[in-house]
N, C-alpha and C positions, 0 to 999 in steps of 0.2 A: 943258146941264150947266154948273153954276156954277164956275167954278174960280177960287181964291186961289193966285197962285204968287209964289213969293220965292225967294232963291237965299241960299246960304251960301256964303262964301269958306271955301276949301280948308286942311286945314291941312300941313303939311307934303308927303307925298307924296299927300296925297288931296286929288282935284282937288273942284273946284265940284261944289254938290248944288242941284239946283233942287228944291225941293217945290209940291206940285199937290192942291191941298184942292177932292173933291167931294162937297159936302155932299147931292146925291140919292143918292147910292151907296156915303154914310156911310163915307169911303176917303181917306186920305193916300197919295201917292205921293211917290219918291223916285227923279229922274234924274239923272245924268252925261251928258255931251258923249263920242261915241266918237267914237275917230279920225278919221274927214271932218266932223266936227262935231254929228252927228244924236245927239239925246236918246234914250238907250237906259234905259229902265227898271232899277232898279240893285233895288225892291223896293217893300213897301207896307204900309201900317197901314190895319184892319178896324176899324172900333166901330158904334154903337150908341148916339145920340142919344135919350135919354130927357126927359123934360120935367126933371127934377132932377138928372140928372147923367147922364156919358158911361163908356158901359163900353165899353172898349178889350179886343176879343175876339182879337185875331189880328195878329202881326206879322211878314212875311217878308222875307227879303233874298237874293236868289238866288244861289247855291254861287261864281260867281265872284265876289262881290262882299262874299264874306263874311271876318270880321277886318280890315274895312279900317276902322271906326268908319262906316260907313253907317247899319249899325240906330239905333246909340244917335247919329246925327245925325237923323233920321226922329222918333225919340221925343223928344227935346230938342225939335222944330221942334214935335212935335203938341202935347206937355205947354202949352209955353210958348201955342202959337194956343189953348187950353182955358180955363186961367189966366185969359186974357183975359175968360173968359164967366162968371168967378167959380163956376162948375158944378162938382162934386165927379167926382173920376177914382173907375170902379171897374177896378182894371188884373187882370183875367180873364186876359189873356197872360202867360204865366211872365219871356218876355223883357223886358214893361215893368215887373214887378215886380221883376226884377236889376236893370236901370236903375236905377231909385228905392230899391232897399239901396244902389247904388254911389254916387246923388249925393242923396244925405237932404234936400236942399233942398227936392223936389219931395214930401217927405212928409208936408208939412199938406194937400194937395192931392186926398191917397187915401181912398178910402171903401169898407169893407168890400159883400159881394155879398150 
């Protein structure tokens, strides 16, 4: 399994987010360090690699981890690794299409299904 990982400093009370890109499994993931130090999975993005562009199916964050800015640190991290492939987003998820009303930056980016 392929994995791209980078890490994100924290912002205020939210500590570090390591993210984990596997592209056979068509899956971002999103960790935190608990307590004795071990990466505990905080939640994950689903898509679908098409030859023209990537539909983003599925976005979770698991119930403790949720309202902490996790999700929309996870989407930020996928959006921006995308960007990079200049491939059009089709966002299928309701929750990366709130993202993307909340920060319209990311909105040349979208492409209807």
């Amino acid at each position: 399994m392929a994995q791209i990982t980078t890490t994100s400093s924290g912002a205020g009370d939210t500590p570090q987010v390591r993210f984990a890109h596997s592209p056979a499994q068509e899956r971002y993931e999103a960790f935190v360090l608990d307590a004795h130090g071990n990466d505990e999975l905080v939640g994950y993005l689903d898509y679908l690699s098409e030859v023209d562009q990537v539909v983003i199916t599925h976005t979770v964050i698991f119930d403790r981890y949720t309202h902490h800015g996790f999700g929309a640190a996870l989407v930020r991290h996928v959006l921006d690794d995308i960007a990079r492939t200049g491939r059009p987003v089709v966002p299928v998820c309701t929750f990366v299409r709130g993202f993307v009303h909340d920060n319209p930056a990311y909105a040349p980016m979208m492409a209807s299904a």
